[in-house]
PLY file of the C-alpha trace (Angstrom):
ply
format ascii 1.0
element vertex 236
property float x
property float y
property float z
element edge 235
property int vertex1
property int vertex2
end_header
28.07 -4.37 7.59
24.89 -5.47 5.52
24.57 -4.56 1.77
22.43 -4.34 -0.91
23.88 -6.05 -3.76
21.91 -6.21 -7.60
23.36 -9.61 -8.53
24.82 -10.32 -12.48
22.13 -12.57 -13.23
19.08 -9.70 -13.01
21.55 -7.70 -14.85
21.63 -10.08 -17.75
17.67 -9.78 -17.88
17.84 -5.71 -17.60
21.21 -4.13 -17.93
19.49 -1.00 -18.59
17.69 -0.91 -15.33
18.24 1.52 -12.25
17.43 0.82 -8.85
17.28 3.92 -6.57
17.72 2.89 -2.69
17.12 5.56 -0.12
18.27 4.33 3.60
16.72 6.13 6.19
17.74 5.77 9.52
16.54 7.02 13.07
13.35 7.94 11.73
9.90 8.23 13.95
7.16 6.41 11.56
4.58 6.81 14.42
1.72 8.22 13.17
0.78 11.59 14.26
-1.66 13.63 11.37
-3.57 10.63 9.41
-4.79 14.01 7.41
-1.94 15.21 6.43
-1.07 11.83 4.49
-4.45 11.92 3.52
-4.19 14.64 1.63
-0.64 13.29 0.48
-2.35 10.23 -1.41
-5.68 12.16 -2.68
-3.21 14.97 -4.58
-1.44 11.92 -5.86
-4.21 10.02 -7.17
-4.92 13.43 -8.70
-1.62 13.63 -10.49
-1.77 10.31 -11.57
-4.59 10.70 -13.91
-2.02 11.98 -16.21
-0.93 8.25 -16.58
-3.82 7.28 -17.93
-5.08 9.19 -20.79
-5.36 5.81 -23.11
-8.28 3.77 -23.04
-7.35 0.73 -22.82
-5.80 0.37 -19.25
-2.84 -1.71 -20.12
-1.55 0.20 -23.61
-0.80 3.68 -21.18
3.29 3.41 -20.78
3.73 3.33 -17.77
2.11 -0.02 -17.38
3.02 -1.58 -20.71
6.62 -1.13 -20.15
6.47 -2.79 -16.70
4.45 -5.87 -18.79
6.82 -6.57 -20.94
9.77 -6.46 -18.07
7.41 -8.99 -16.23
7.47 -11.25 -19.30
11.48 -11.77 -18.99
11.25 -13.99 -16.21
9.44 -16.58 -14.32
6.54 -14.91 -12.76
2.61 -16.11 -10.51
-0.09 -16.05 -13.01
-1.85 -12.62 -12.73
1.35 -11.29 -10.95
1.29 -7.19 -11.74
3.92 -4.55 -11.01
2.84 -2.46 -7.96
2.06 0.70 -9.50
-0.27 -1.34 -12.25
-2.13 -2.15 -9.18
-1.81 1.48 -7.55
-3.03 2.82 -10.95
-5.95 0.65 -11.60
-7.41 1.64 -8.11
-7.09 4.77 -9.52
-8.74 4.12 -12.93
-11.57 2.60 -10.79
-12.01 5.36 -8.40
-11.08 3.43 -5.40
-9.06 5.77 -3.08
-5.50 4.22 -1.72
-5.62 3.82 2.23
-3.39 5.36 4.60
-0.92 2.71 5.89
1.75 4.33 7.90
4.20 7.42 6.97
6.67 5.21 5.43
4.29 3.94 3.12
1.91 6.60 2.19
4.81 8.54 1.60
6.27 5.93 -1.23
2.77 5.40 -2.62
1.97 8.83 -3.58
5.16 9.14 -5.50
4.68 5.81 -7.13
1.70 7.55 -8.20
2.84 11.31 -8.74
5.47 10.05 -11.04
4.47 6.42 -12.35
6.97 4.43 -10.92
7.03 1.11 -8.70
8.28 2.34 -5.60
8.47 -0.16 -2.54
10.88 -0.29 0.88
11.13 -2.85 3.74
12.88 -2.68 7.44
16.03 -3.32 8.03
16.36 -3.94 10.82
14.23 -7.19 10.12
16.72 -8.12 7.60
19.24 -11.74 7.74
22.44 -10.64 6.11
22.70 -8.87 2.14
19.59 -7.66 0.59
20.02 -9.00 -3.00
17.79 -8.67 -6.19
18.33 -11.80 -7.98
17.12 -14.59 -9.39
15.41 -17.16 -7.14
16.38 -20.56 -6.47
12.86 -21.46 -5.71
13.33 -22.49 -2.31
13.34 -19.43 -0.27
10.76 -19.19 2.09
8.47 -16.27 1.70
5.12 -15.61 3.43
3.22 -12.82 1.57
1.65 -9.56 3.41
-1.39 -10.74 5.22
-1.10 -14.41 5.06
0.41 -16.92 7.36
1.38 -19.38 4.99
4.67 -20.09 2.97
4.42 -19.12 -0.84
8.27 -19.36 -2.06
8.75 -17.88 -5.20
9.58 -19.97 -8.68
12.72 -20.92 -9.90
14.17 -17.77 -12.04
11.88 -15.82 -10.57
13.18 -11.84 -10.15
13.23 -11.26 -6.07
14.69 -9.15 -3.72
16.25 -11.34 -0.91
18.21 -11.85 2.33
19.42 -15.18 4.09
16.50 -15.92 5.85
14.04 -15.78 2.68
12.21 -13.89 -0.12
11.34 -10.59 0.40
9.31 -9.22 -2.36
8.37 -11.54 -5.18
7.88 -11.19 -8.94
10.22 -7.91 -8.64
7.97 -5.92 -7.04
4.61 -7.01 -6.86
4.33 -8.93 -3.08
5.91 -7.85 -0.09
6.66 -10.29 2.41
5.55 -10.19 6.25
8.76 -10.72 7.90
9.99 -7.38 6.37
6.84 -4.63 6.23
7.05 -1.37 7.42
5.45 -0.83 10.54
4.94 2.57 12.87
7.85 0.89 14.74
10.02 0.63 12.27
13.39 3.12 12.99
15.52 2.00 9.84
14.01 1.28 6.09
15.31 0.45 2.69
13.20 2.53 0.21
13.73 1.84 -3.10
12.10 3.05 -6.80
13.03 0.41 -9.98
13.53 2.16 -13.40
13.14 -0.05 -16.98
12.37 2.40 -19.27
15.39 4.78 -19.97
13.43 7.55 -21.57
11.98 8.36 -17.84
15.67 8.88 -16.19
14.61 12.48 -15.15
11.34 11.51 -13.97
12.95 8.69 -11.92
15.58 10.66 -10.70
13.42 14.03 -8.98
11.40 10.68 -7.43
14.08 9.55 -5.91
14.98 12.84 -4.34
11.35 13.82 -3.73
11.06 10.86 -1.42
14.27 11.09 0.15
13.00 14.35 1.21
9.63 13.74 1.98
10.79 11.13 4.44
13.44 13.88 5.98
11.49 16.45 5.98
8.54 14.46 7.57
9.82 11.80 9.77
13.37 12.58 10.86
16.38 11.26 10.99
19.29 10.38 8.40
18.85 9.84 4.96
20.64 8.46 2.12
20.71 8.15 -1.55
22.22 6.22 -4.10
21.83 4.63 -7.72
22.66 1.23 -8.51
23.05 0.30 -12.34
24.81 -1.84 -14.12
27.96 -0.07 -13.69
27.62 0.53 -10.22
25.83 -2.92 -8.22
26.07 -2.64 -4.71
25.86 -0.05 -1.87
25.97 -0.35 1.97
23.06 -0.64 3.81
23.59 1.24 7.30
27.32 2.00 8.78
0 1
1 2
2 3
3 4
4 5
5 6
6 7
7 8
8 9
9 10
10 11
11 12
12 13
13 14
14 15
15 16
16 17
17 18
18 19
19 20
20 21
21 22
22 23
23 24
24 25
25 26
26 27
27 28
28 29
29 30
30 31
31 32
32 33
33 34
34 35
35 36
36 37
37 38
38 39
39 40
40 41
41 42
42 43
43 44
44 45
45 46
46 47
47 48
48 49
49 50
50 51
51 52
52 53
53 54
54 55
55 56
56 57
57 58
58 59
59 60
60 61
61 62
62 63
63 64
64 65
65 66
66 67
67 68
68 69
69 70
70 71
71 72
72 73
73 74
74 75
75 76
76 77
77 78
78 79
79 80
80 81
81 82
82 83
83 84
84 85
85 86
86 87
87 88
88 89
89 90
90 91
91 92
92 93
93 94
94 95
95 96
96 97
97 98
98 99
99 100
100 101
101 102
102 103
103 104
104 105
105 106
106 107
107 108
108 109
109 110
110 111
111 112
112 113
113 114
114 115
115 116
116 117
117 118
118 119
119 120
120 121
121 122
122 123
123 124
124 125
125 126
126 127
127 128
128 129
129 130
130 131
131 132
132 133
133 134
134 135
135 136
136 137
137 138
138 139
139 140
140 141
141 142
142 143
143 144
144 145
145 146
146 147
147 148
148 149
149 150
150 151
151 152
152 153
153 154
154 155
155 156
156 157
157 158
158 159
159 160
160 161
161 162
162 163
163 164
164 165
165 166
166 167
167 168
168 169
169 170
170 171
171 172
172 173
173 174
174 175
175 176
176 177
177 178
178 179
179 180
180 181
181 182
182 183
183 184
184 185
185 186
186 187
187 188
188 189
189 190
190 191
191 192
192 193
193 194
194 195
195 196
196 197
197 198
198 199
199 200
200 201
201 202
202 203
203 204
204 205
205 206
206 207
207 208
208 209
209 210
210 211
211 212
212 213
213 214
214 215
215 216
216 217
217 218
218 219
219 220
220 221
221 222
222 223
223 224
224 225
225 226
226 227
227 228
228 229
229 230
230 231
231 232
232 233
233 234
234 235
């Protein structure tokens, strides 16, 4: 039975941190109204305006907080948490695309409440997700490339047996494990390093959990993994 295991050496870097997983399972990501998510993402970027009342893009919270965390470990020049790069479409008035359900869903509440949220299929997965450390040798071929890119050594990645799955934290996503309108069974997840946002991170969590049920089916789980509590089961 697979898990999804935060290992003791990211915990040394962040014991503060939460990780929110929801597992979905059975779900139908086919898409059926491309409005509907549409309107999902514009109402987002709306809402996340509110992020960005500073003028100078990087000094606004949500992003500096996420900086700093990215200075803690080994990280690809230029390498940004995903909702700095969700927000800065924003900022520019570039509108985020529709992707599939799974994924529009997670980006408009990255953006409705500022946090990096992310999620892979698991059914594509080798063995234990972990967040970790890397050992700089796991393969890992980013989202729309066909070439290997492992990730440095003490770099902060979410992995499985067969590879890297999203480097620098949360900032690439790899190929092998994207969400696709095929994809029946995901690990969603939403990463928490500023403590003063616990209630904001916690009615995201259960706003996507129910997005996804309400929208796409199936069975859905929650649960919080912190440093008191560092490892869940993914399906069974």
């Amino acid at each position: 039975m697979p898990k999804f295991i935060v290992e003791d050496d990211f915990w040394s870097l962040f014991p503060q941190a939460k990780i929110g997983t929801v597992i979905c399972q059975g779900i139908d990501n086919a898409v059926r109204d491309v409005a509907f998510y549409e309107k999902l993402l514009r109402e987002a970027e709306q809402e996340a305006h509110a992020f960005l009342d500073r003028e100078e893009f990087s000094s606004n919270p949500v992003i500096l907080v996420w900086r700093e965390a990215f200075q803690k470990f080994k990280t690809k020049k230029g390498a940004r948490c995903s909702i700095e790069a969700l927000l800065k479409r924003v900022k520019n008035g570039h509108s985020i695309g529709t992707i599939n359900p799974l994924v529009d869903i997670y980006n408009s509440i990255s953006l409705r409440y500022g946090l990096p949220c992310g999620g892979e299929d698991i059914d594509t997965f080798a063995g234990d997700l972990r967040l970790t450390l890397a050992n700089g040798s796991e393969p890992f071929v980013p989202l729309g490339s066909d070439e290997n890119a492992p990730p440095y050594e003490g770099e902060v990645v979410y992995k499985d047996e067969a590879g890297a799955v999203c480097r620098c934290w949360n900032w690439r996503e790899a190929q092998r494990t994207m969400l696709t309108e095929k994809t029946k069974n995901a690990f969603l997840c939403i990463e928490l390093v500023d403590e003063t946002r616990t209630d904001a991170f916690h009615l995201a969590l259960n706003e996507l959990a129910d997005c996804v049920s309400r929208n796409l089916g199936g069975l859905v789980k929650v649960e919080m993994l912190d440093v008191h509590h560092r490892e869940r089961t993914i399906l069974g």
